[in-house]
matplotlib code that plots the C-alpha trace (Angstrom):
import matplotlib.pyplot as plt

x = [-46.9, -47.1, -47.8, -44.6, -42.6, -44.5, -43.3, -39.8, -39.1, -40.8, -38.7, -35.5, -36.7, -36.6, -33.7, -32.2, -33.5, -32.2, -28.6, -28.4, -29.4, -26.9, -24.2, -25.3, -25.0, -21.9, -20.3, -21.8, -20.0, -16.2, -17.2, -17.8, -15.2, -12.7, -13.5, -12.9, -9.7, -8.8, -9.3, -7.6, -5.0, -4.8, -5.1, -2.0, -0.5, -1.2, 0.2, 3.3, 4.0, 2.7, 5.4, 8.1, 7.8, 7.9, 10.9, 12.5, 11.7, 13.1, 16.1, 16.6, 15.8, 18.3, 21.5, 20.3, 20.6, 24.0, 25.3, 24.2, 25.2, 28.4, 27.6, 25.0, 27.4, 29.9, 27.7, 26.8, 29.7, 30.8, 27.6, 28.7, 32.9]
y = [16.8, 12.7, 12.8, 14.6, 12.4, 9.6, 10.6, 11.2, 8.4, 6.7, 8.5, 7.3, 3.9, 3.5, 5.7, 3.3, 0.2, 2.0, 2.6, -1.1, -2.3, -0.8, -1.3, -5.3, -4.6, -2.9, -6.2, -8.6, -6.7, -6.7, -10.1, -11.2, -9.1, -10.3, -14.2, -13.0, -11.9, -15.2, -16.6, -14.5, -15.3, -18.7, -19.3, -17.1, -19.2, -22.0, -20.6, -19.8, -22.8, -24.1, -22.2, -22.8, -26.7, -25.9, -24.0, -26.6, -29.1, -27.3, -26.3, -30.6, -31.1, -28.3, -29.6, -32.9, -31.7, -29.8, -32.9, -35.7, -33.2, -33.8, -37.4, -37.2, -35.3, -38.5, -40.7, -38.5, -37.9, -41.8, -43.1, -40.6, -41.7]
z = [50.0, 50.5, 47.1, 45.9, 47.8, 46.6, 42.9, 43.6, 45.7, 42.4, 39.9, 42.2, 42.3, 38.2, 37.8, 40.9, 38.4, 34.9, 36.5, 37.5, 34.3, 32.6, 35.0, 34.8, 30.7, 30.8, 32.7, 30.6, 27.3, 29.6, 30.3, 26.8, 25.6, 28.1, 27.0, 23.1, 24.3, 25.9, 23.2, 21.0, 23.0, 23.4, 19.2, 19.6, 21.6, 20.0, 16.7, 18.2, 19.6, 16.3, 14.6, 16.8, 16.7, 12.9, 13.0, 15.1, 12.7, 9.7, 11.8, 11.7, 8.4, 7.1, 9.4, 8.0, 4.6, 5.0, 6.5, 4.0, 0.8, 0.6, 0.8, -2.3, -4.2, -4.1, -5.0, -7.9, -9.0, -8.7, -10.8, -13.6, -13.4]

ax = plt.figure().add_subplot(projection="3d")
ax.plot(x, y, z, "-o")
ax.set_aspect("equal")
plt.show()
C-alpha cells in the first residue's frame, strides 16, 4: 500500500513540476510578446510624430509658396517687359 502512495504522490510531484513549467513558459512567451508589442508601438509612435512634424513642415512651405507667388510672377513678368 506505501508503495502505491509512494508512486502517486510521485506521479503528482512531476505532473506538479510539468504544469509549472509550462505555466513559467507560457509567461515568458506574453512577456516577450508583450515587449514586441511595445515596441511596435513606440516605432508607431515615433512615425507619427515623424509624419506630423512633416506635415507641419509642408503646411509652412506651401503658405510660403502661395504667399511669395504672386511676388515671383512680378518679377517675371517685369524681367520679360
Amino acid at each position: 500500500m506505501r508503495h502505491i502512495l509512494e508512486e502517486r504522490l510521485a506521479a503528482a510531484e512531476e505532473s506538479r513540476k510539468a504544469a509549472e513549467q509550462q505555466k513559467l513558459e507560457k509567461e515568458e512567451s506574453a512577456r516577450k510578446a508583450l515587449v514586441e508589442q511595445e515596441r511596435l508601438v513606440e516605432m508607431v509612435v515615433h512615425e507619427s510624430q515623424r509624419l506630423q512634424q512633416e506635415a507641419e513642415e509642408n503646411s509652412k512651405v506651401s503658405s510660403v509658396s502661395l504667399v511669395s507667388k504672386p511676388f515671383f510672377k512680378v518679377i517675371f513678368w517685369t524681367k520679360l517687359l
